[in-house]
TITI-128727 format. One line per 10 residues: number of its first residue (from 0); for each residue x, y, z of N, C-alpha, C. Coordinates in pm, 1 decimal. Atoms other than C-alpha are relative to their C-alpha. Layout:
REM residues N
NUM = X:Y:Z:X:Y:Z:X:Y:Z; ...
//
This chain:
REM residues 233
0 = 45.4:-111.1:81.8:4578.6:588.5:4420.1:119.1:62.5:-72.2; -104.6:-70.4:51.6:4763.5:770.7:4198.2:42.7:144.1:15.4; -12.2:-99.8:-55.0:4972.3:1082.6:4259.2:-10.4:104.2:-105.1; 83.6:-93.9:42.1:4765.7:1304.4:4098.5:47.4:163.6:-31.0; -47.6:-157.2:9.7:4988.8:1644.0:4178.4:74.8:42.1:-125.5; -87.9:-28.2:90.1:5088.9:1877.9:3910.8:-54.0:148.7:-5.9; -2.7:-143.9:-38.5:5157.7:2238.7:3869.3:-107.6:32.5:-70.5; 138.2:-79.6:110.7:4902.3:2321.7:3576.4:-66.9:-114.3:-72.5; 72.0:116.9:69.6:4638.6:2138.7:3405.1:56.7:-52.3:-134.6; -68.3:62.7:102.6:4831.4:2074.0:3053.1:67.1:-121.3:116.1
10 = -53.9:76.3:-78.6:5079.5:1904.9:3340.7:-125.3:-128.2:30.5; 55.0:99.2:-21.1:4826.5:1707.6:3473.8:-86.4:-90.3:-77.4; 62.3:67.9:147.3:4655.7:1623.8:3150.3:125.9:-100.9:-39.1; -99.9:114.5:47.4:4974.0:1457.0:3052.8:6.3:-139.8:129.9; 11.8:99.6:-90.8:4958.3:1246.0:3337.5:-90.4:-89.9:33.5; 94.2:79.5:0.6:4630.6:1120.7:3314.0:-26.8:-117.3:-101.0; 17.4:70.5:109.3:4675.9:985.6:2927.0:100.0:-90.7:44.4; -98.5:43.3:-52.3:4963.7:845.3:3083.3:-57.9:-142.7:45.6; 32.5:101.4:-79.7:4758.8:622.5:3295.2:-11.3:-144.8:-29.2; 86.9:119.3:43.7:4724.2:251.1:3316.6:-27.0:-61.2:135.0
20 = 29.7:55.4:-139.8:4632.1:185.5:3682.8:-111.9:-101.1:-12.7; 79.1:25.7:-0.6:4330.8:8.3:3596.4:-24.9:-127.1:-138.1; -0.1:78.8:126.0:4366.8:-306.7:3371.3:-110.6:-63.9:-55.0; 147.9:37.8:72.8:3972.1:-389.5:3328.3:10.0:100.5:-93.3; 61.0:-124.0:74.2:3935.0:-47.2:3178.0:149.9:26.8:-111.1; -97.8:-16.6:77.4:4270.6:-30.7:2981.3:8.8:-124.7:-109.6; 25.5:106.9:73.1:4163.4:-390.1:2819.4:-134.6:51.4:-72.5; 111.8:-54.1:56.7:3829.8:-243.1:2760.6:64.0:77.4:-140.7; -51.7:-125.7:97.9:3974.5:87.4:2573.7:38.9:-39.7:-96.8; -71.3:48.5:70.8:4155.2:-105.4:2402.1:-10.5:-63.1:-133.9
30 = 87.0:80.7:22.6:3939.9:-347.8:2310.0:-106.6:60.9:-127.1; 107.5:-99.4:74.3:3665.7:-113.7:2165.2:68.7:54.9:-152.4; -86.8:-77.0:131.7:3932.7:64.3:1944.9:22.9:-71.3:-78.2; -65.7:115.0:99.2:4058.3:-280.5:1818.9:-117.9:-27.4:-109.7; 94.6:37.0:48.6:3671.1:-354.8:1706.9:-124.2:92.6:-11.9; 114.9:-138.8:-27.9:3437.9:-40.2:1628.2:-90.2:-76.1:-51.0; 172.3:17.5:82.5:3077.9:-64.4:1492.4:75.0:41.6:-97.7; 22.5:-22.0:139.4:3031.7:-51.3:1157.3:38.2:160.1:-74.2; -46.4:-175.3:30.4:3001.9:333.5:1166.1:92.6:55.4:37.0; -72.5:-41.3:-68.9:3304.0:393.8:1281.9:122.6:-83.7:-91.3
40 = -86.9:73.5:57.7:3504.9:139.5:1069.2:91.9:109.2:-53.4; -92.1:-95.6:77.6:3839.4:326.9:970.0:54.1:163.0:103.5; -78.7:-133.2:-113.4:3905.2:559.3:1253.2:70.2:-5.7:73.8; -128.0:75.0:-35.8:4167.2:591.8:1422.3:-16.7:64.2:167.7; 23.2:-37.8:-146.3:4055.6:554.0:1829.4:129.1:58.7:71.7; -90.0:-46.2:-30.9:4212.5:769.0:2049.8:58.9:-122.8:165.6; -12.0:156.9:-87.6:4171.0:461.3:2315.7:150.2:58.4:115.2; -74.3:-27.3:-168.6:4375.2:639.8:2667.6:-104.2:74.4:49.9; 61.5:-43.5:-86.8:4237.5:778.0:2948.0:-19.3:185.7:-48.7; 43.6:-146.5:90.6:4083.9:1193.0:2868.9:-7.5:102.0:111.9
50 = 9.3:-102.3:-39.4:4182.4:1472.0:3041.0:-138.3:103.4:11.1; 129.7:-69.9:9.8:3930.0:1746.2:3108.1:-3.9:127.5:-116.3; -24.9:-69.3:84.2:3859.0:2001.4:2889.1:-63.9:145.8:-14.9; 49.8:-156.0:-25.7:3783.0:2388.2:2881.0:46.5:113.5:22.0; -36.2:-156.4:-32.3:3857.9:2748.4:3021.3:77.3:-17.0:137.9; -51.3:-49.1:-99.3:4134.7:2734.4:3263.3:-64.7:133.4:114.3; 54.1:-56.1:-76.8:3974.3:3015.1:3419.5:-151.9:25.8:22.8; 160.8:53.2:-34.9:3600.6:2824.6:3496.7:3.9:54.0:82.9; 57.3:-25.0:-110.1:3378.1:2968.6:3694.7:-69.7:-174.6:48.9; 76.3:137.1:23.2:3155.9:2613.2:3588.9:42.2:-97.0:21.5
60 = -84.8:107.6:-6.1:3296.6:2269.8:3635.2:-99.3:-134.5:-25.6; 96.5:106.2:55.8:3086.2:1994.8:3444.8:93.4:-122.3:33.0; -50.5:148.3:-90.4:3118.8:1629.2:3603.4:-77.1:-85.3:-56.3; 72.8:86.9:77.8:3031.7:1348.8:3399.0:67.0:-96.5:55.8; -53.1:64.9:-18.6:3054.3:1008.4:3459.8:159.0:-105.8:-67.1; -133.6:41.7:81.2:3328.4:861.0:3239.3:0.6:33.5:-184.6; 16.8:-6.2:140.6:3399.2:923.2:2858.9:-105.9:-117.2:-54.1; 99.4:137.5:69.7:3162.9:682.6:2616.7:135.4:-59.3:-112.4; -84.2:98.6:113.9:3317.5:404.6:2419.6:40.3:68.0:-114.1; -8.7:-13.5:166.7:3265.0:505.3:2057.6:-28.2:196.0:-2.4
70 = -68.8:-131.1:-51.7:3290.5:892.8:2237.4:104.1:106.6:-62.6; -163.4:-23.6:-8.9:3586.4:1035.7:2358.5:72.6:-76.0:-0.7; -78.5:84.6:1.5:3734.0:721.6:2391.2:7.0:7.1:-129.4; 22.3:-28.1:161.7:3696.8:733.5:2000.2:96.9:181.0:-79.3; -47.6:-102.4:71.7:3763.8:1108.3:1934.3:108.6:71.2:72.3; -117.4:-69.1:-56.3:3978.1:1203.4:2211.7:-58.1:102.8:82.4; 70.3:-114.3:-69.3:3805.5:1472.7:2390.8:-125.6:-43.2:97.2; 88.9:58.3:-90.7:3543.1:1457.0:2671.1:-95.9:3.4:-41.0; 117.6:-62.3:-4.5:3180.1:1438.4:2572.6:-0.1:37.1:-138.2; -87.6:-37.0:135.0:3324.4:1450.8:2197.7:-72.1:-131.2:-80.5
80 = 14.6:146.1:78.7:3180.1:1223.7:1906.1:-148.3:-68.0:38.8; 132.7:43.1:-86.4:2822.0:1106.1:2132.5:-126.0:104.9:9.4; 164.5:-132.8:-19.7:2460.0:1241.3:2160.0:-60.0:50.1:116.3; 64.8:-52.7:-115.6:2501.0:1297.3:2515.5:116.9:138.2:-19.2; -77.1:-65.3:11.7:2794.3:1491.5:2394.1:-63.5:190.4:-43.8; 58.1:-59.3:26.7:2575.0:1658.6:2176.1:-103.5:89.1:76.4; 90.5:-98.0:-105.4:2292.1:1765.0:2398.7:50.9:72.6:119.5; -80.2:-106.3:-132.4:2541.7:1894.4:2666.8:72.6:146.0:-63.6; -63.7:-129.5:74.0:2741.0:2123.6:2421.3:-127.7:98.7:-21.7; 100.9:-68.2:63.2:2433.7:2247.2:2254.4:-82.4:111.5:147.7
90 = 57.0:-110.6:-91.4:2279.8:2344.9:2629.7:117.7:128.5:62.1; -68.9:-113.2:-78.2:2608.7:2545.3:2743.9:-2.8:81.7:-146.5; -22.2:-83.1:59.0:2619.0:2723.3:2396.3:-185.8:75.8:24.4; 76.8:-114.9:-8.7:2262.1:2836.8:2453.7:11.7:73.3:188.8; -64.9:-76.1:-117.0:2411.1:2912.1:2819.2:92.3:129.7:13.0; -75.6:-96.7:41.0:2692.9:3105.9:2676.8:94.2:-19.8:101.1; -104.9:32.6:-39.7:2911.1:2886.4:2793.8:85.6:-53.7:-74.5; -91.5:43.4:139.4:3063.5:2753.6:2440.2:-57.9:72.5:-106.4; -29.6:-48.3:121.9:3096.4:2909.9:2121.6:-101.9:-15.9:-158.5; 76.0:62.5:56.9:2900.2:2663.6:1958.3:-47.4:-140.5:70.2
100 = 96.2:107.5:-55.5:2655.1:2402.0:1976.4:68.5:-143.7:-58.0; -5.8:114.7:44.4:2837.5:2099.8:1812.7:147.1:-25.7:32.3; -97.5:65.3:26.3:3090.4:1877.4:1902.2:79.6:-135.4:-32.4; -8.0:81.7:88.2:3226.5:1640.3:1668.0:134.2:-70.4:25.4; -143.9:51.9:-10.1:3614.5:1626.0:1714.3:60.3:105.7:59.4; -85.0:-119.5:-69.2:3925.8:1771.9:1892.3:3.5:148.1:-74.5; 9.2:-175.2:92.4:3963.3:2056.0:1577.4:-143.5:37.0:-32.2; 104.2:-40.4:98.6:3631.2:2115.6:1504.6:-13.4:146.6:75.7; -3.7:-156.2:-82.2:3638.9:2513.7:1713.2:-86.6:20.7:74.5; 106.2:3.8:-101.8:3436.7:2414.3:1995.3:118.0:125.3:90.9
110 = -92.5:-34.6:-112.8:3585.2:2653.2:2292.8:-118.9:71.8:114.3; 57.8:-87.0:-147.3:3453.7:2716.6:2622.3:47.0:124.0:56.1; -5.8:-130.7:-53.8:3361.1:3029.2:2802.0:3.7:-28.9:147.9; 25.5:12.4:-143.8:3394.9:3033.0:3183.7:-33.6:-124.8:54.0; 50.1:106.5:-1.2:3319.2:2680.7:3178.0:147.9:-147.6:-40.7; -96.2:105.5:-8.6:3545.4:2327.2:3209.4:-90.0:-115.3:-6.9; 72.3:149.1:-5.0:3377.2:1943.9:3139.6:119.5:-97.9:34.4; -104.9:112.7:-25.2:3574.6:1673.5:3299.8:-124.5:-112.2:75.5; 41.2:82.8:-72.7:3486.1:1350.5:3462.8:14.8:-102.1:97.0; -57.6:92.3:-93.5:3497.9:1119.4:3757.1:81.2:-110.8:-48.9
120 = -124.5:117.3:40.8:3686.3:834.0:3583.2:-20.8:29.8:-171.4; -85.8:-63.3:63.6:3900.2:901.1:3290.7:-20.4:-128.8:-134.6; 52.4:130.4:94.5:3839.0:555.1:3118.1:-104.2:-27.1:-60.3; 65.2:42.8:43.5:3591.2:391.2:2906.2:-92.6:-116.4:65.6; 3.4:127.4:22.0:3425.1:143.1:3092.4:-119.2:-91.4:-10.5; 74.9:37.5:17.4:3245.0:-153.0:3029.8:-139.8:13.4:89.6; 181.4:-70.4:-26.7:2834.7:-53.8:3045.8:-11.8:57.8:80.2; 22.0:-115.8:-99.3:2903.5:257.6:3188.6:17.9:-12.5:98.6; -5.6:10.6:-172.0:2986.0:105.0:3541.3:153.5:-33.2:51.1; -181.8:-2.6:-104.4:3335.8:182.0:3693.6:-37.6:-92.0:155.5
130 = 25.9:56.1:-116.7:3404.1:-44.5:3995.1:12.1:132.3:101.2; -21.8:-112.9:-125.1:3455.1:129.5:4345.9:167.9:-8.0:-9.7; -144.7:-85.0:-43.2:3848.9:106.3:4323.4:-10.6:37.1:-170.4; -26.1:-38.3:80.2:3827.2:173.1:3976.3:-21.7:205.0:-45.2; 68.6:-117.6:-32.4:3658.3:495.0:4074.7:114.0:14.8:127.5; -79.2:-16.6:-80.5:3884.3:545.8:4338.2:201.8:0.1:-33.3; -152.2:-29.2:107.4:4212.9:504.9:4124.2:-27.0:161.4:-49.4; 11.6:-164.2:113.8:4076.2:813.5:3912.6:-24.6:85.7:66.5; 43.6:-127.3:-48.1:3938.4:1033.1:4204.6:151.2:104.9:6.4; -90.0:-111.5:-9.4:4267.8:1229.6:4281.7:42.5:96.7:-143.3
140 = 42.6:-91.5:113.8:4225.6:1349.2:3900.3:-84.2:102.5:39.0; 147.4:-166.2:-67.3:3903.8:1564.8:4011.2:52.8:61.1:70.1; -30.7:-55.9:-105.6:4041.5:1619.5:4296.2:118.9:152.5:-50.0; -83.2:-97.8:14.7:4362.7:1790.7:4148.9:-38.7:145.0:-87.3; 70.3:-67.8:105.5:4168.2:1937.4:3870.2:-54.2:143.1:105.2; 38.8:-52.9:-84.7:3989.7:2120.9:4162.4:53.3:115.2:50.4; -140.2:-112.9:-18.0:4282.3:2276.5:4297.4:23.3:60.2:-106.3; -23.8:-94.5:80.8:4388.2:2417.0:3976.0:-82.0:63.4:-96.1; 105.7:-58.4:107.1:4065.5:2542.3:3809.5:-59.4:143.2:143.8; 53.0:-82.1:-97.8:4055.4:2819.2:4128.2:-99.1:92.5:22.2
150 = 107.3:-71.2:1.4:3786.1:3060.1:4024.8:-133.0:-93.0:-13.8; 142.7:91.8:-48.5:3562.9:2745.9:4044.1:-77.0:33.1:107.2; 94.3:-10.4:-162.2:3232.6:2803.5:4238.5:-96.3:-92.8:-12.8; 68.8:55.1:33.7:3010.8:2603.0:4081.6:-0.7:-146.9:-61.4; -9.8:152.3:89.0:3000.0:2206.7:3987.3:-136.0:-76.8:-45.9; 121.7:43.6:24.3:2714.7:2064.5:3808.0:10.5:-142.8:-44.4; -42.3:131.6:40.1:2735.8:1704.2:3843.5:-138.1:-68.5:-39.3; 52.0:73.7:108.1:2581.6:1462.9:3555.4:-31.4:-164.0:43.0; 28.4:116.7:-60.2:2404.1:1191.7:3762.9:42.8:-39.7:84.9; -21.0:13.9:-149.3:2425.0:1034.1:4054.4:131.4:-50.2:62.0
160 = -121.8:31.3:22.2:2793.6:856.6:3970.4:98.3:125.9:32.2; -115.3:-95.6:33.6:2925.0:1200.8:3930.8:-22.7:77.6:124.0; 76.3:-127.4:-163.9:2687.4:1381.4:4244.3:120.1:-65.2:103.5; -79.9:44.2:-105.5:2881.9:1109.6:4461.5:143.7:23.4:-25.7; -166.2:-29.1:45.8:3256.7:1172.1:4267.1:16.6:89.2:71.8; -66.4:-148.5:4.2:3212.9:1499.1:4332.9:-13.7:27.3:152.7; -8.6:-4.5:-116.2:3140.5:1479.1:4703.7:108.9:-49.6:70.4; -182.1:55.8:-9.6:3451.4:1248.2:4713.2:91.7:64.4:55.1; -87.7:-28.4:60.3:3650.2:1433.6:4557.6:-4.1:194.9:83.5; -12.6:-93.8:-84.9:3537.6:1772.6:4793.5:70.5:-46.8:108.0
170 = -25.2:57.4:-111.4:3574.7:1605.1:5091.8:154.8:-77.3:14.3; -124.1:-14.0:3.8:3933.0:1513.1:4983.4:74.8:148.0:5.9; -94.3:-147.6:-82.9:4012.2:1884.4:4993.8:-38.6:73.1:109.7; 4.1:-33.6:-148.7:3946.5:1911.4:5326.4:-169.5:81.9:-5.4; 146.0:-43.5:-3.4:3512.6:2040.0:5254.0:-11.2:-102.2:101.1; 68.2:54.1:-94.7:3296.4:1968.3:5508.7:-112.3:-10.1:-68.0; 107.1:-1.1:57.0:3007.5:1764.7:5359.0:-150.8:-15.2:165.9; 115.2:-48.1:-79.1:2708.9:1878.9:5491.6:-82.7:-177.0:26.7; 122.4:138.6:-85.1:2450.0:1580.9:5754.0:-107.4:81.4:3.7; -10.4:145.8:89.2:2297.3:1438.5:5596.8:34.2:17.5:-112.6
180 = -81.9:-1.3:76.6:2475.2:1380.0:5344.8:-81.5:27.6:-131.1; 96.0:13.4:107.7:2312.6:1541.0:5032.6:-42.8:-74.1:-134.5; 68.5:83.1:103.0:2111.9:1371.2:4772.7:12.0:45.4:-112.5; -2.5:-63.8:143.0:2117.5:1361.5:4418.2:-140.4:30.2:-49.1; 127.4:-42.4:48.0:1822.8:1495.6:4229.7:2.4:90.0:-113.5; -36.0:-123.9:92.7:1799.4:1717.2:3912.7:-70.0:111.2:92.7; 13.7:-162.9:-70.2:1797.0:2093.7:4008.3:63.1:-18.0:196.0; -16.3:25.3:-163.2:1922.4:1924.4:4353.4:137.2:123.0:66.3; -102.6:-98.8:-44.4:2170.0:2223.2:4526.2:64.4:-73.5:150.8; -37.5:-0.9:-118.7:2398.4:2192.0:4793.6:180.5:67.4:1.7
190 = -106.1:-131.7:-37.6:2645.1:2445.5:4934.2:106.8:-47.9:76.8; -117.0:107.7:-82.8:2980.3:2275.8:5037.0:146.7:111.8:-39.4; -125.6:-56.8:-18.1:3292.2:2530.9:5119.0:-75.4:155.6:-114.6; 76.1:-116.1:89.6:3279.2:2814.5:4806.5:-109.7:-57.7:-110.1; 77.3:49.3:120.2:3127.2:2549.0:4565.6:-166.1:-8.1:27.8; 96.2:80.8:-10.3:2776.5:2513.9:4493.6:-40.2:-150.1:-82.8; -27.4:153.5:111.2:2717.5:2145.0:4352.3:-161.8:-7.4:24.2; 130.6:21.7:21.6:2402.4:2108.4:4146.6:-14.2:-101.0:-97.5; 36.7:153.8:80.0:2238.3:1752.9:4039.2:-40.6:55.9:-137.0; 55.2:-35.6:167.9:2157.5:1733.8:3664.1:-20.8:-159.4:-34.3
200 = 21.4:137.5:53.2:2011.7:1415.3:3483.0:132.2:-22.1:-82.4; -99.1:25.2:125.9:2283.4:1269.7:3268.9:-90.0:-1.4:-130.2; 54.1:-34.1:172.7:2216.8:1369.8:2888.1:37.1:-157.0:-37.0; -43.0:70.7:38.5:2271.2:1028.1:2827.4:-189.1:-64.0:-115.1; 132.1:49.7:86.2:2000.5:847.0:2524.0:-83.0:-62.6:109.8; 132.9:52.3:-64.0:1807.5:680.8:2775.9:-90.0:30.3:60.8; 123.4:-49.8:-66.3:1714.4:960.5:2961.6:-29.8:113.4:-90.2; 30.2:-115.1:105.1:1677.6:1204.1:2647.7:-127.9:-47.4:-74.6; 157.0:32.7:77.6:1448.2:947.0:2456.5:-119.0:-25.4:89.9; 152.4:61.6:-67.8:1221.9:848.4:2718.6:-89.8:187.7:51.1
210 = 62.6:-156.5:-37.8:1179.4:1256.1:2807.7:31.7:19.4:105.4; -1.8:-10.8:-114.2:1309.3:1196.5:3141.4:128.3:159.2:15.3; -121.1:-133.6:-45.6:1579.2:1478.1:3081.1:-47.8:67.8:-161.6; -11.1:-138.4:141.6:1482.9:1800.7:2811.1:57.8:82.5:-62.8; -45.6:-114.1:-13.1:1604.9:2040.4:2681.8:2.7:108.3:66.9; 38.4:-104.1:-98.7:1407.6:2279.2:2873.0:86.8:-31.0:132.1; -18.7:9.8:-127.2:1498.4:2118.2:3168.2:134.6:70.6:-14.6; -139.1:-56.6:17.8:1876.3:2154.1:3060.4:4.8:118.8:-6.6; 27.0:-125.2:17.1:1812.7:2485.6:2958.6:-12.1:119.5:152.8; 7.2:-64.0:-143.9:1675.4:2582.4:3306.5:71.2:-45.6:101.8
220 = -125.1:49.8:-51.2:1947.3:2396.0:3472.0:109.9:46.0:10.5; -160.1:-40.0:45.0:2255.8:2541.6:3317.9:-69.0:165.7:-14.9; 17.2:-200.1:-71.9:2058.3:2939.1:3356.5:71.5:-7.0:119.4; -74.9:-24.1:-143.1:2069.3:2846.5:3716.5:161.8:5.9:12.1; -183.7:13.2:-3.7:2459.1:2728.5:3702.2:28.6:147.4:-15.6; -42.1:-131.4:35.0:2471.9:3076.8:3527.5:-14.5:109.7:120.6; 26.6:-63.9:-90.9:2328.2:3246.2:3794.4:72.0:-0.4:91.4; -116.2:34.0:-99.3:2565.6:3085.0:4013.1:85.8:45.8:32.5; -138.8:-30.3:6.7:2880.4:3151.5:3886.4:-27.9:188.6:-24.5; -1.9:-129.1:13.0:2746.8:3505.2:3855.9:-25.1:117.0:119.8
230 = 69.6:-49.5:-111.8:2645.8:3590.1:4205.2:124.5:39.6:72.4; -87.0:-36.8:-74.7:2854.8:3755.2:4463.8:-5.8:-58.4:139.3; -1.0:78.6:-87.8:3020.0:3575.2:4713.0:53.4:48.0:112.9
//
């Protein structure tokens, strides 16, 4: 694994773009950037691994499974450039957890409120499926992230990739995960140390077009989160 420690998140952001522990996913990245789609011809991929991105002082802590190809891997930013990107921004700005509802690129004046998006692995990789050490190279990222986002209470992890990261990635700082070991589920809660960690469908197109994930739902998803990070502990 990699050693993950660093005093502040800029610090550890540099250390993550840094990375090449992982030479499926660094051939991938690579790969993608060398050969875009059509719509994309002429841009200039940002193709390294993607820090997290947000309000040093989160209450929130959004957990996705890895950047998307033609993404962040593309624009540089997490959740940046994509229409799962899109439907996630759009629900924390009617959360009043960003500024605005669209995000397109690093300058475009997205900025989070009380709120941070990062993800279990840092790479691009091929069809969305990180191996188990490839996922295991990247956990001490979350992990550190963890440590230095301290007014964190709340993690709302983005499918079942990210429900299990993020249990990981507790249970590396010494949490005690609760037996039986909890399940993923949208609206799924579970109370581990100060965090609460709540399931969410991934905004990803497959479960947006079929209806399996809404807006509403999102909507009433990311209240609760609100409620969360607003409660006294």
């Amino acid at each position: 694994m990699p050693r993950a420690q660093s005093s502040s998140l800029p610090g550890l952001g540099r250390r993550i773009v840094r990375c090449r522990r992982c030479p499926r996913l660094v051939e991938w990245r690579e790969q993608v950037a060398a050969k875009p789609p059509r719509r994309f011809e002429g841009d200039d991929y940002w193709a390294r691994p993607l820090p997290g991105f947000g309000d040093p002082a989160a209450r929130l802590i959004v957990i996705g499974l890895a950047p998307a190809a033609h993404g962040g891997n593309r624009t540089g930013r997490i959740f940046t450039g994509d229409r799962s990107g899109d439907w996630l921004y759009a629900a924390l700005h009617r959360a009043r957890f960003a500024n605005q509802a669209r995000s397109d690129h690093p300058d475009d004046g997205l900025r989070l409120r009380s709120a941070y998006v990062t993800a279990v692995n840092r790479c691009a990789p091929p069809g969305n499926r990180p191996t188990p050490a490839e996922r295991d190279n990247c956990l001490p990222y979350l992990v550190q992230e963890l440590r230095l986002l301290k007014r964190a209470t709340v993690l709302v992890a983005l499918g079942s990739f990210a429900w299990d990261g993020a249990l990981r990635a507790l249970r590396a700082l010494g949490r005690e995960i609760p037996r039986p070991r909890p399940r993923f589920g949208h609206g799924a809660e579970a109370r581990i140390g100060r965090y609460d960690l709540v399931g969410c469908y991934h905004p990803s197109q497959q479960n947006t077009f079929t209806g399996k994930l809404t807006e509403a739902m999102l909507d009433d998803l990311f209240a609760r989160a609100r409620e969360l990070t607003e409660a006294e502990r």
